[in-house]
C-alpha positions as CSV (number, residue, x, y, z in Angstrom):
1,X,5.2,-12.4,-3.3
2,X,3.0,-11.2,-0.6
3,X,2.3,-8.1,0.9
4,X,0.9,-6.3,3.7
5,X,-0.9,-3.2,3.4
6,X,-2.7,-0.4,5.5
7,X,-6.1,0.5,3.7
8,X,-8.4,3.3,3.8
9,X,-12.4,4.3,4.4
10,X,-14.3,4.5,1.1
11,X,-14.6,7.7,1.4
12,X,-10.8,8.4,1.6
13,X,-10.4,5.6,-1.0
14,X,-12.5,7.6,-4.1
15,X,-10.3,10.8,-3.2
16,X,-7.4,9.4,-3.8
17,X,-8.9,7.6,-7.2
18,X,-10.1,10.9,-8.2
19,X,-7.1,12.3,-8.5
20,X,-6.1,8.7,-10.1
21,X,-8.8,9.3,-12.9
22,X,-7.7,12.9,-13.5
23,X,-4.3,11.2,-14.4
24,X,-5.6,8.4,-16.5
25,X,-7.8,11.2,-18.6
26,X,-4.5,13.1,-19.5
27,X,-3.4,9.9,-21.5
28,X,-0.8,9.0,-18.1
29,X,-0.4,5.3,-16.8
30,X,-1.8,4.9,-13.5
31,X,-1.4,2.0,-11.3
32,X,-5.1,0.8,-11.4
33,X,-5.1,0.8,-15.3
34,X,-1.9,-2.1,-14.8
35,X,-3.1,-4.1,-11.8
36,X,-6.4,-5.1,-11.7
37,X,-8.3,-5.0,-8.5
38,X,-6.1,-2.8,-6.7
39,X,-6.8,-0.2,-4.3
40,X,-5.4,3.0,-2.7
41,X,-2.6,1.6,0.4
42,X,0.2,2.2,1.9
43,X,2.6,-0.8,2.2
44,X,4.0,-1.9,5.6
45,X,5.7,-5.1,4.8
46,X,6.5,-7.5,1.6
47,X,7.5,-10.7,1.8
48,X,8.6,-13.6,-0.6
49,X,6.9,-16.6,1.2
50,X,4.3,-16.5,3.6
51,X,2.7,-19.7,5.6
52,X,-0.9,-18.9,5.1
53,X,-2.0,-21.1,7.9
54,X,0.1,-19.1,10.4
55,X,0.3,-15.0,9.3
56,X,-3.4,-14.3,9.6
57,X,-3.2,-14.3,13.2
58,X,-0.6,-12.4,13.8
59,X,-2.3,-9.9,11.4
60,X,-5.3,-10.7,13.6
61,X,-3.4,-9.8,16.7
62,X,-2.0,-6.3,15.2
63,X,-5.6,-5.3,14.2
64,X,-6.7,-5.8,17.8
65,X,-4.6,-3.9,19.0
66,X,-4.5,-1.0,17.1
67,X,-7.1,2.0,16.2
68,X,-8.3,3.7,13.0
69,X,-5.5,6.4,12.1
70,X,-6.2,9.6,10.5
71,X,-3.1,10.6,8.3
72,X,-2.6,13.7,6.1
73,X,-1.2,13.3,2.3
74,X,0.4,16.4,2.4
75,X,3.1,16.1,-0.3
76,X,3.5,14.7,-3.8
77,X,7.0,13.0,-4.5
78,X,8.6,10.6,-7.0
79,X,11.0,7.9,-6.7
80,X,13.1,8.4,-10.1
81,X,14.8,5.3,-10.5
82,X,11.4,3.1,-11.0
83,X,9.0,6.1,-12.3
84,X,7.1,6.2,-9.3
85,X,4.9,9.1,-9.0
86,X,2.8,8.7,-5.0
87,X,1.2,10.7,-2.4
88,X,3.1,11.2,0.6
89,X,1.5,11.4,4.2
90,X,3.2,13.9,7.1
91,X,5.0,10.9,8.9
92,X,3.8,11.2,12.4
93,X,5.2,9.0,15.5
94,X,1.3,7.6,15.3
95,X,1.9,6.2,11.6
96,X,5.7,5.1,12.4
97,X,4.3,3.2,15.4
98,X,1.9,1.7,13.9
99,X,4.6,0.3,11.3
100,X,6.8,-1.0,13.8
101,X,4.4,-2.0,15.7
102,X,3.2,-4.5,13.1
103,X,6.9,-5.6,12.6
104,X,7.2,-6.0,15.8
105,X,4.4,-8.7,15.7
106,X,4.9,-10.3,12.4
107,X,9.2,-10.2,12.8
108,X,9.2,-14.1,13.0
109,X,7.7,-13.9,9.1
110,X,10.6,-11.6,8.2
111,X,12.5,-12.9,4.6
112,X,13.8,-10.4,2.8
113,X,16.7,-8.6,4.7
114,X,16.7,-5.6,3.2
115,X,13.4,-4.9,3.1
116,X,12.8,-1.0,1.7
117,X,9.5,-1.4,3.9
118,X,11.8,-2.8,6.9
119,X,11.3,-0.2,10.0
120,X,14.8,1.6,9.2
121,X,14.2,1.6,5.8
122,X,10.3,3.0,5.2
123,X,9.4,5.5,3.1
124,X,5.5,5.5,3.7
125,X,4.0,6.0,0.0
126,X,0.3,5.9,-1.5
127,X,1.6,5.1,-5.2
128,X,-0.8,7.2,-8.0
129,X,2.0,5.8,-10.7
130,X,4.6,4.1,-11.5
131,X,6.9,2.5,-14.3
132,X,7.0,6.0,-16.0
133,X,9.7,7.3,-18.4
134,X,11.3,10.2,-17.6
135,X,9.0,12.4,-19.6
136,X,5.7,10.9,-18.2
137,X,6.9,11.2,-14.3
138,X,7.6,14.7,-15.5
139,X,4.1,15.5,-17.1
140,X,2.4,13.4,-14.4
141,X,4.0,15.5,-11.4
142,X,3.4,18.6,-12.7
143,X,-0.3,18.0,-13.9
144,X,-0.9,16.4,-10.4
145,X,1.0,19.7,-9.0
146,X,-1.4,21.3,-9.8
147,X,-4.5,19.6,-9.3
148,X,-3.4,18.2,-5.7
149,X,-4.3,20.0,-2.4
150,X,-3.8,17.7,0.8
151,X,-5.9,14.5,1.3
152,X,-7.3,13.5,4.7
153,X,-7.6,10.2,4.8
154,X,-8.0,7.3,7.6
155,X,-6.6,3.6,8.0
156,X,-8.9,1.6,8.8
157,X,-8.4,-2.3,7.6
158,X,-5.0,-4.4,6.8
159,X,-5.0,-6.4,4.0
160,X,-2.8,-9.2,3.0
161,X,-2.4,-9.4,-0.5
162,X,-0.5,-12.2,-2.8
163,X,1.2,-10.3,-6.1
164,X,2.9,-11.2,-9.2
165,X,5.7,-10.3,-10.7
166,X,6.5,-10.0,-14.5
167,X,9.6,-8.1,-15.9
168,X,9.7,-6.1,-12.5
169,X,5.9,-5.3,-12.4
170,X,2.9,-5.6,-10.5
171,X,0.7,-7.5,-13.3
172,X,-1.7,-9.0,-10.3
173,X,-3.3,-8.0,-7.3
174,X,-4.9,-10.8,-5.2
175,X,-6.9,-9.8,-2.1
176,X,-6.0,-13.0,0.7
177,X,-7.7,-11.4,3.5
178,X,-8.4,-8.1,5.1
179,X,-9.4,-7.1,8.5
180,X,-10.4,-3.7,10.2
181,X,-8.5,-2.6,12.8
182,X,-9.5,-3.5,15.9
183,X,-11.0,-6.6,14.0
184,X,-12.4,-9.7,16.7
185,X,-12.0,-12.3,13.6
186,X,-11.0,-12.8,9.9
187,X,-12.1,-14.2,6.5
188,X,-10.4,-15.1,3.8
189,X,-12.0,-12.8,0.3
190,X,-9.8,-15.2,-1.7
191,X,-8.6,-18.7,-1.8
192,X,-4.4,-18.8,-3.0
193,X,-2.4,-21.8,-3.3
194,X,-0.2,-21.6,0.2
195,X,2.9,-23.3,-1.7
196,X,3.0,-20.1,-3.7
């Protein structure tokens, strides 16, 4: 699968991993410690299949055309069902257009129907956690509860990223390209097979 994700500044980048390695020091599983490689995002758009000869433009054209964006994790929240523990920004007209806006560019790429990162569907996250039991999603909220105070943080690349899938998790994390908004050209960080 592919995906295609809103990253931050360094800066905001290591305070969102600080509160990741607070986690990981209470003996909790946090995403970095089960995908190598990855970094803080925010997910706009996932797809099964992508023409790799084709997409980067269109991510090309989005970055052009769109400008840094401070957001504010203001919020910690869960999604139960898949032991998800994330940081959730204030959802602003500025960060929902921004997310249709790329859909809007890239809708020709479009292959999963119902999408959870479709426009109707989007429930921006930054995930800290996941595949938790009960008990751990429990520990990890409230430790984090009381550690977290809101996080400014500020978009400023898109990355496209291939990922694999085994048993229903993230075991890799592939960097394809990534380009900073506003971007005038791209470059591919990593060579993956296009028939993949």
């Amino acid at each position: 699968m592919y995906a295609v994700v809103a990253l931050f500044d360094e800066k905001s980048e290591a305070k969102i991993e600080q509160l990741s390695q607070k986690l990981a020091s209470k003996r909790l599983p946090i995403h970095a410690q089960h995908v190598k490689g990855i970094r803080p995002h925010v997910t706009l758009a996932t797809y099964h299949k992508l023409p790799l000869h084709r997409i980067p433009i269109y991510i090309q054209t989005f970055c052009q055309m769109t400008r840094p964006l401070p957001i504010l994790f203001s919020a910690l929240s869960s999604f139960p069902p898949g032991g998800t523990l994330f940081l959730a920004p204030t959802v602003t007209i500025e960060l929902l257009n921004m997310h249709t806006s790329y859909h809007s560019v890239c809708r020709s790429f479009a292959d999963i129907e119902h999408s959870l990162y479709n426009p109707q569907n989007w429930v921006p996250h930054c995930t800290l956690a996941n595949n938790l039991t009960q008990r751990e999603l429990k520990d990890a909220f409230a430790y984090c509860s009381e550690q977290f105070s809101p996080i400014e943080v500020t978009i400023t690349s898109i990355g496209l990223v291939h990922t694999t899938f085994e048993n229903g998790k993230c075991v890799r994390y592939q960097p394809v390209i990534e380009l900073p908004l506003q971007a005038d050209s791209y470059v591919y960080t990593e060579k993956v097979d296009a028939r993949t």
